[in-house]
N, C-alpha and C positions, 0 to 999 in steps of 0.2 A: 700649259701646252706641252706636255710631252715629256721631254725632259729637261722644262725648262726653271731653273732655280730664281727662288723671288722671296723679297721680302716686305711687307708689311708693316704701318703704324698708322695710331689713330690716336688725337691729342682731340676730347675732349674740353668745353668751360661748358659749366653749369650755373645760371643765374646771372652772368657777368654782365649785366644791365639792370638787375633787381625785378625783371618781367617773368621771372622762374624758365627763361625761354635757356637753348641750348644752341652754343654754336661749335661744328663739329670737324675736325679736319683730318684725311683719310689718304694715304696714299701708300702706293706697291708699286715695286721696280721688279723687272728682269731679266734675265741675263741675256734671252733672244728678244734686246728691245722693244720689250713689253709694258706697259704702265701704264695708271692711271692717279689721277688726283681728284679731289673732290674735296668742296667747302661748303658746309649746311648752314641756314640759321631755322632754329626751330623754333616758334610761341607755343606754346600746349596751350592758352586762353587768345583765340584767336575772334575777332568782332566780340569782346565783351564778352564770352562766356564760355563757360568751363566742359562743354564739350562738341569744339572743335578743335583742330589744332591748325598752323599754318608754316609749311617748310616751304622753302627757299634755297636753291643748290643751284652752283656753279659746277663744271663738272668737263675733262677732257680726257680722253682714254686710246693709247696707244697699242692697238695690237699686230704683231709682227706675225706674219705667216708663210714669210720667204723662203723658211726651211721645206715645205711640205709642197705649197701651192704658189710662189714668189711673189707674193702682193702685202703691202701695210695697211691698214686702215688706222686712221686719226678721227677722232671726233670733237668738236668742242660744242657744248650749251650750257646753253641754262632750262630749270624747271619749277615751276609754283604748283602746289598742292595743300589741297584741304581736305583734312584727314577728320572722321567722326568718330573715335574708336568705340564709343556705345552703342552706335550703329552696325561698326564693322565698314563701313563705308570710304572710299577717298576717291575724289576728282582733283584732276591736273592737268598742267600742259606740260610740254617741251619743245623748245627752239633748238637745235642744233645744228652744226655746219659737220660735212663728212669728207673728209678726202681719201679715196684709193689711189694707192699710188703701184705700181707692177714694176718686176725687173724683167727688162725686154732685152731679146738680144738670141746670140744662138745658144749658151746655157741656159740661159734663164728665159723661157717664154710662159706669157700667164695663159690660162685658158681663154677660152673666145667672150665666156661667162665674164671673168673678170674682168676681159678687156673693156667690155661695154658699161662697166662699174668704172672704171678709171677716170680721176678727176673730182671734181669739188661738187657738191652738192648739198641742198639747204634742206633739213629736215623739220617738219612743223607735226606734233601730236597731242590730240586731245585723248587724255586715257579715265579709266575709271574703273575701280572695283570693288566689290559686297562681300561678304564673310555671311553665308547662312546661319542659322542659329545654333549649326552643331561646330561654327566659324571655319569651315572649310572655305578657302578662298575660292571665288571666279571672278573672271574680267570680264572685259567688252567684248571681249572674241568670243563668249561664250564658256557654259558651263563644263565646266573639268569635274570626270568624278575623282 
């Protein structure tokens, strides 16, 4: 965001159940309290066979926007997905919870937009997407050229 300074890591284990699966851990901080963290498990043999896969992620994400527009967003969920990569395929869900929160007052007023965003809300999606045969990706919203 702008000129905001961050940093990055990702600690990997590969196989660490002997199911060749991946569990993966991701997180970035910054300086205009910004961040997020994320924990995956991955099976690549997911119901018995070798081409589906099945992720699993935990997942909360802190963005700060006080400087520009004075409002944070928080998110927290979780997501399950089944990935077909010979397909090009994946379906999934997500649960998450959202809070905006604004700085109100006589320097800091959010807009009217925000205001009506402010406060806790439960987000639920079902998502899904195809990779053509030349593997350009499109979603559910519709094809992207």
């Amino acid at each position: 965001q702008g000129n905001e300074v961050s940093a990055e890591g990702t600690v990997s284990l590969v196989n660490p159940l002997g199911q060749a699966e991946q569990v993966q851990l991701e997180a970035s901080a910054g300086s205009q309290r910004s961040g997020t963290f994320s924990l995956a498990y991955q099976l690549p043999r997911f119901a018995g066979t070798d081409n589906s896969a099945l992720e699993l992620r935990a997942f909360q994400s802190l963005q700060s926007h006080q400087r520009h527009a004075s409002f944070s967003e928080m998110q927290r969920g979780v997501s399950a997905a089944v990935h077909t990569p010979a397909a090009g395929t994946s379906v999934g869900y997500e649960l998450s919870w959202r809070e905006v929160s604004g700085a109100t007052g006589k320097d800091h007023a959010c807009s009217n937009a925000v205001r009506e965003q402010l406060g806790n809300r439960l987000k639920s999606a079902v998502f899904a997407s195809a990779a053509t045969p030349d593997r350009r990706a499109f979603d559910s919203m519709g094809v992207r050229p």
